[in-house]
Backbone as numpy.savetxt, mean C-alpha at the origin, in Angstrom:
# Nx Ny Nz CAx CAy CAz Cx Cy Cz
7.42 -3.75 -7.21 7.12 -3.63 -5.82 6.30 -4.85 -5.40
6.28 -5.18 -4.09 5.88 -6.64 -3.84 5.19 -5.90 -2.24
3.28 -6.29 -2.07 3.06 -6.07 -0.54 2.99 -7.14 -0.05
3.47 -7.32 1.44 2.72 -8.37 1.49 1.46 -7.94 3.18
0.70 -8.49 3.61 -0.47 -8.31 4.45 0.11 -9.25 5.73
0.94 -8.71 6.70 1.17 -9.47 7.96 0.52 -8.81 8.99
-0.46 -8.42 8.81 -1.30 -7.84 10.12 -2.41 -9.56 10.73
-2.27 -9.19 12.22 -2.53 -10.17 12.84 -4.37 -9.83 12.52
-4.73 -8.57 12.26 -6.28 -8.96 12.47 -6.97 -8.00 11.09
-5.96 -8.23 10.08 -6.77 -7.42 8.88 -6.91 -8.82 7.94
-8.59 -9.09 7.61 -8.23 -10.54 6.29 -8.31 -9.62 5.24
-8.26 -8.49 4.80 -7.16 -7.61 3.96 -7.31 -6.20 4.07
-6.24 -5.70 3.21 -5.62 -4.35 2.91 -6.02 -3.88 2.01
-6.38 -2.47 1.60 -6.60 -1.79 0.37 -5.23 -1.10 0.52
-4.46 -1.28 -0.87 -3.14 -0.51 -1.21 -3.59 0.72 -1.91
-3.44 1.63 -1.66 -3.03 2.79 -3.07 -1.87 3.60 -2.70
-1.72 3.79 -4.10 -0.14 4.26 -4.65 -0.39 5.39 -4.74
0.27 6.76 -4.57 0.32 7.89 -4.82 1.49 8.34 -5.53
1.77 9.04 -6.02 2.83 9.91 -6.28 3.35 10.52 -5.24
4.49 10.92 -4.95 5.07 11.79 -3.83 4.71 13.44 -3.84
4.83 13.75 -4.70 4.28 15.45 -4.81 2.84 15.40 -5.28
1.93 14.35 -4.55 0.63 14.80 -4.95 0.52 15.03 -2.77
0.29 16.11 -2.97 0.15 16.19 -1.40 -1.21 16.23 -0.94
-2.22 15.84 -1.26 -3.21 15.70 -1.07 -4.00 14.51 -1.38
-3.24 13.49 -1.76 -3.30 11.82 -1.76 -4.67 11.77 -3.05
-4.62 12.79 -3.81 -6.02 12.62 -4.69 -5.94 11.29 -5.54
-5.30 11.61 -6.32 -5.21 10.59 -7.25 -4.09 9.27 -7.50
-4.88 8.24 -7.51 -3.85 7.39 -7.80 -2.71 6.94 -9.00
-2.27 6.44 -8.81 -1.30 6.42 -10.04 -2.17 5.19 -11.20
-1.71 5.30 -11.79 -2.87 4.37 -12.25 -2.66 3.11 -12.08
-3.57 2.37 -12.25 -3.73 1.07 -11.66 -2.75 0.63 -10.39
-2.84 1.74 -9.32 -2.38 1.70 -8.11 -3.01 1.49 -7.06
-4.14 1.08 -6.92 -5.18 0.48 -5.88 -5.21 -1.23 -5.66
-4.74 -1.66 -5.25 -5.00 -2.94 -4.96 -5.41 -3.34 -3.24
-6.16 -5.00 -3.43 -6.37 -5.52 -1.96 -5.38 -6.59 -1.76
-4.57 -6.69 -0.69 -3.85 -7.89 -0.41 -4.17 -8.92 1.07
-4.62 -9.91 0.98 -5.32 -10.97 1.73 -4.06 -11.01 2.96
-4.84 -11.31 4.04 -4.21 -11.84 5.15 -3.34 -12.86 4.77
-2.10 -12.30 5.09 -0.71 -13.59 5.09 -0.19 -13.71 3.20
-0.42 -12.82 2.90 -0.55 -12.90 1.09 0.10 -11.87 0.79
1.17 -11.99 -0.50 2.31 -11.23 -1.13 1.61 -10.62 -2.52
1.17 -9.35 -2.64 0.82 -9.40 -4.15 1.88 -8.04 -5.00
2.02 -8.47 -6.13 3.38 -8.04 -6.91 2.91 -6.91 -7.80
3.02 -6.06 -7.93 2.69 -4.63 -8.55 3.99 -4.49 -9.44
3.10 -3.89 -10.50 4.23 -3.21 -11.85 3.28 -1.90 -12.30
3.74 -1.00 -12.11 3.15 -0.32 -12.93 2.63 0.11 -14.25
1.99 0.40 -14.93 1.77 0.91 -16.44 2.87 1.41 -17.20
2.94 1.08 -18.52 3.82 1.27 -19.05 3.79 2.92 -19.27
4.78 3.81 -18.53 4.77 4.91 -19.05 4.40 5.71 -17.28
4.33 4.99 -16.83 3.80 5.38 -15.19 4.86 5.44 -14.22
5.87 4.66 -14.47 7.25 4.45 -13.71 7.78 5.35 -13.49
7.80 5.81 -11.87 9.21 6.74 -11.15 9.48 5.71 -9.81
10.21 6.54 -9.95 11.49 5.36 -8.68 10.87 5.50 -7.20
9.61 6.02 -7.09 9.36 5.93 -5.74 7.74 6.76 -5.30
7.52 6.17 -4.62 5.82 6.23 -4.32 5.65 6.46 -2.98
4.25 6.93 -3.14 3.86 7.52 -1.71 2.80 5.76 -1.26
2.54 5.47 0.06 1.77 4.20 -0.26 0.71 4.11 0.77
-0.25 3.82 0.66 -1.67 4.32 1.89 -2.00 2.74 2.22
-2.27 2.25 3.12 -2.92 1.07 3.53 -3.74 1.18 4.42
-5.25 0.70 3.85 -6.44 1.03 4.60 -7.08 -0.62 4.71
-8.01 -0.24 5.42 -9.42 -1.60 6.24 -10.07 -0.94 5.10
-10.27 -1.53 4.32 -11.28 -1.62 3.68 -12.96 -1.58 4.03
-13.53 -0.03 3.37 -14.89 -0.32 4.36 -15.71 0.08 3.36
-16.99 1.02 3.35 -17.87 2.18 3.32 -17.08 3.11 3.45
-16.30 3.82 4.28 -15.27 5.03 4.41 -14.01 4.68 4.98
-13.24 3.82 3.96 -11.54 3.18 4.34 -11.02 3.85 5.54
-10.76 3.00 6.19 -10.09 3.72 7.63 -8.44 3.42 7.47
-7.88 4.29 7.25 -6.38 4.57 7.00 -5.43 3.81 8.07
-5.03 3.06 7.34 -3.85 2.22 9.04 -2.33 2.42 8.94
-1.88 2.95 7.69 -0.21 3.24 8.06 -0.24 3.75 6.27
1.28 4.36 6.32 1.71 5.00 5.33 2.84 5.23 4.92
3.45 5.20 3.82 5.12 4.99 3.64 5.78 5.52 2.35
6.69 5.75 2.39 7.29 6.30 0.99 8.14 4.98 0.73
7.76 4.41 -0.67 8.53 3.67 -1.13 8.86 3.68 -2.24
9.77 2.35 -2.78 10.49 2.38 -4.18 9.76 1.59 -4.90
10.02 1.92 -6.27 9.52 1.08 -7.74 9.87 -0.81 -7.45
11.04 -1.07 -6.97 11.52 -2.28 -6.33 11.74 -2.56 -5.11
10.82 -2.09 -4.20 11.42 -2.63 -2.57 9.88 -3.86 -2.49
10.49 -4.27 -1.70 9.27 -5.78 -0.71 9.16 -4.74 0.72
7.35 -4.72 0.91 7.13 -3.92 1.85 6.00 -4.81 2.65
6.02 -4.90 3.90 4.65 -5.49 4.48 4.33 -4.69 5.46
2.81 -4.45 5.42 1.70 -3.95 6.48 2.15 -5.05 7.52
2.10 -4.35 8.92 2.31 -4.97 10.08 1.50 -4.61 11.32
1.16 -5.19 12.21 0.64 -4.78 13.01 -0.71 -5.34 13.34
-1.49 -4.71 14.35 -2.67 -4.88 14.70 -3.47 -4.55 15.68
-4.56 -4.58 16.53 -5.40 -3.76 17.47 -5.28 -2.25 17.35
-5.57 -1.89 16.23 -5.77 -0.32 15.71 -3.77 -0.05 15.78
-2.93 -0.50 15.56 -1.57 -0.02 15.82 -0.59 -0.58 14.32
-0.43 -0.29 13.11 0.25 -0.25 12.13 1.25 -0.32 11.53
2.22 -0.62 10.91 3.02 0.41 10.00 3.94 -0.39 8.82
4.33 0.68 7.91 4.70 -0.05 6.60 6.33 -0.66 6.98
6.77 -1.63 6.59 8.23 -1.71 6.83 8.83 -2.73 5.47
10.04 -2.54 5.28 10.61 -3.10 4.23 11.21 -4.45 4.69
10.79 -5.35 3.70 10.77 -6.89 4.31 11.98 -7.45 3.19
């Protein structure tokens, strides 16, 4: 999976990965939290032994209490970028 950060006014993103049947966004998958910089592509693989074909995906502002900006179900291999800006979001496949 590949994010990349095209929001006009975030200088970055906190990613986390969920599982799809965790319906309560608790836990991440492991080593499924990452930050990706304004205008910047960063490339995710999961742990060996962690791999399913598709993820739940949270992108927050990074704070004291992450303020949630869009959300998406994606795949083990899609290119996805955060878009958007002035409080308005969303995940799309690039």
């Amino acid at each position: 999976m590949k994010v990349t950060n095209q929001t006009s006014d975030q200088a970055q993103v906190k990613i986390c990965l969920y599982r799809p049947d965790d319906k309560l966004d608790w836990i991440t998958v492991g080593a499924g939290v990452f930050a990706v910089k304004q205008n910047d592509t960063v490339p995710w693989t999961p742990p060996s032994g962690e791999e399913i074909p598709a993820y739940y995906l949270k992108a927050f502002h990074p704070a004291l209490i992450d303020q949630n900006l869009a959300n998406a179900n994606v795949g083990l291999n899609d290119s996805v970028a955060v878009r958007g800006g002035n409080g308005s979001y969303t995940v799309v496949p690039i």
